[in-house]
C-alpha positions in Angstrom: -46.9 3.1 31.4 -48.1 5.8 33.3 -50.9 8.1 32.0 -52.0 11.3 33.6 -56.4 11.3 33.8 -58.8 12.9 36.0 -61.0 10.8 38.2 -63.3 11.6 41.0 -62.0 13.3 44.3 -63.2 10.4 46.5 -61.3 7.7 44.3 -58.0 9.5 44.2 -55.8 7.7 46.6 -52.7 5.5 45.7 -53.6 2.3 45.2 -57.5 2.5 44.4 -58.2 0.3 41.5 -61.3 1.0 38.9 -62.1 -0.2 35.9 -63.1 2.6 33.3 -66.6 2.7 32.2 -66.3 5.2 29.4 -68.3 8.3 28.8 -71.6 9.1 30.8 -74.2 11.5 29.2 -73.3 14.3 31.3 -69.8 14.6 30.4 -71.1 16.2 27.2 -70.1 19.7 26.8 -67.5 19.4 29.4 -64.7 21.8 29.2 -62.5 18.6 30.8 -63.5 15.9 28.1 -60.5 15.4 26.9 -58.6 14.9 30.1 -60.9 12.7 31.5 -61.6 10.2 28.8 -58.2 9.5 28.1 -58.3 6.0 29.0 -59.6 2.5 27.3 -62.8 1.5 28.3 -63.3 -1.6 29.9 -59.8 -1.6 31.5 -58.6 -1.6 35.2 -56.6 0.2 36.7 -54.7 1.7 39.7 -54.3 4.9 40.8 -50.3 5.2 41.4 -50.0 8.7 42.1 -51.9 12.1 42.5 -51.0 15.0 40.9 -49.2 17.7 43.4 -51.1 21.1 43.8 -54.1 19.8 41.6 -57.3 21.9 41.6 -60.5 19.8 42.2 -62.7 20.8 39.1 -66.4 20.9 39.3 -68.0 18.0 37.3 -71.7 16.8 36.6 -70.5 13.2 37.3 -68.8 13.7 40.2 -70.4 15.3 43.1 -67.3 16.6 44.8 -65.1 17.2 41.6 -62.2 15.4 39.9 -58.6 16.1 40.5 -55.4 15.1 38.9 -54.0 11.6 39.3 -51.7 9.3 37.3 -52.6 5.7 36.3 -51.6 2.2 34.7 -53.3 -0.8 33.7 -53.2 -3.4 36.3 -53.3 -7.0 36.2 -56.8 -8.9 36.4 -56.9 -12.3 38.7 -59.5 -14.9 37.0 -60.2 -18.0 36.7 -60.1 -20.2 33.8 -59.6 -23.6 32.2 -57.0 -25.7 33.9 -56.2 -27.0 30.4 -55.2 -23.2 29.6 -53.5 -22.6 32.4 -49.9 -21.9 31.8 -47.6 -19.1 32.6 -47.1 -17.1 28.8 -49.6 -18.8 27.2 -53.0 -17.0 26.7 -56.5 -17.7 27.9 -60.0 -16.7 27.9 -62.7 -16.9 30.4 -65.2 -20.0 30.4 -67.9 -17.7 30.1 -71.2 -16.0 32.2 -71.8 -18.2 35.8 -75.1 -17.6 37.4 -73.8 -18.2 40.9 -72.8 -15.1 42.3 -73.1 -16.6 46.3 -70.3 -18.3 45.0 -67.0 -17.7 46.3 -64.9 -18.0 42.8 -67.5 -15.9 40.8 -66.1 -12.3 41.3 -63.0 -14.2 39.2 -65.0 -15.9 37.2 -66.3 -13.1 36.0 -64.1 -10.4 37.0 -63.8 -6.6 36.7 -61.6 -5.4 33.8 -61.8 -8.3 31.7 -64.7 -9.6 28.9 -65.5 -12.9 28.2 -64.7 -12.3 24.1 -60.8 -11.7 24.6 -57.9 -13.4 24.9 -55.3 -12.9 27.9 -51.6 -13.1 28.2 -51.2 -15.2 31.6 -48.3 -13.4 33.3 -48.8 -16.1 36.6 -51.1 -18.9 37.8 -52.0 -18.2 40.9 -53.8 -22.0 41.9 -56.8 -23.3 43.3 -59.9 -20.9 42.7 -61.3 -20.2 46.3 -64.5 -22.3 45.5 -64.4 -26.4 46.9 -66.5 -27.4 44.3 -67.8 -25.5 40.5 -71.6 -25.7 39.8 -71.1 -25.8 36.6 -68.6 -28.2 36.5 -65.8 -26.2 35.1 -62.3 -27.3 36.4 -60.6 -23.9 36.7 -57.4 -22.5 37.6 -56.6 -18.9 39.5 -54.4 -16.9 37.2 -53.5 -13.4 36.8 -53.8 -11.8 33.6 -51.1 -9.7 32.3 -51.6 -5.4 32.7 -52.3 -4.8 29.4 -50.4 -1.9 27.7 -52.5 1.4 27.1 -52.2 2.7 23.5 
């Protein structure tokens, strides 16, 4: 679903994912509060449209403004168990890795997605782009379901 937010003038272009980091100190007091912090924290998500004949608004966070755009949630690729890994069923990561040379660590610890949750696995993906897991994990690529907004 789509929801209409305001994010910073350099991020607003189709396609640009994010994940949502909440409120920052200097959004307090903002006459745009509510417009802005419309979205879960913690989330990803992609930027599927901007808003026709938007104003850029001044804003303490952003240096050159935020304009209109609309988002959804967007699906998260990770890695976990290959025990877990079936299409439907749900998953959670196999927790923190210290190896962040490796080449499977941005999904072993991915953007948009915490380690205490449980994901809906909408497709596995296959092999993890490491040749061999430090930590001796056998893991599976997957892609997480978008969640729904509420």
């Amino acid at each position: 679903m789509t929801t209409v937010t305001l994010i910073g003038t350099r991020l607003a272009e189709e396609g640009v994912e994010f994940v949502y980091n909440g409120e920052s100190a200097a959004c307090e007091g903002c006459p745009y509060r509510s417009q802005c912090l419309n979205l879960t924290e913690g989330r990803k998500y992609r930027v599927t449209g901007i808003r026709e004949n938007a104003s850029t608004l001044d804003c303490a966070v952003h240096d050159a403004g935020v304009t209109a755009v609309e988002v959804e949630p967007t699906p998260v690729r990770a890695n976990v168990a290959t025990s877990s890994a079936y299409s439907g069923s749900r998953a959670a990561l196999e927790g923190p890795c210290p190896h962040t040379s490796c080449p499977s660590h941005e999904y072993c610890e991915p953007a948009g997605a915490s380690f205490d949750e449980e994901y809906r696995i909408d497709e596995v993906v296959g092999d993890p782009p490491h040749d061999y897991c430090v930590l001796d994990r056998d893991l599976s690529l997957v892609e997480f379901e978008a969640p729904e907004d509420s």
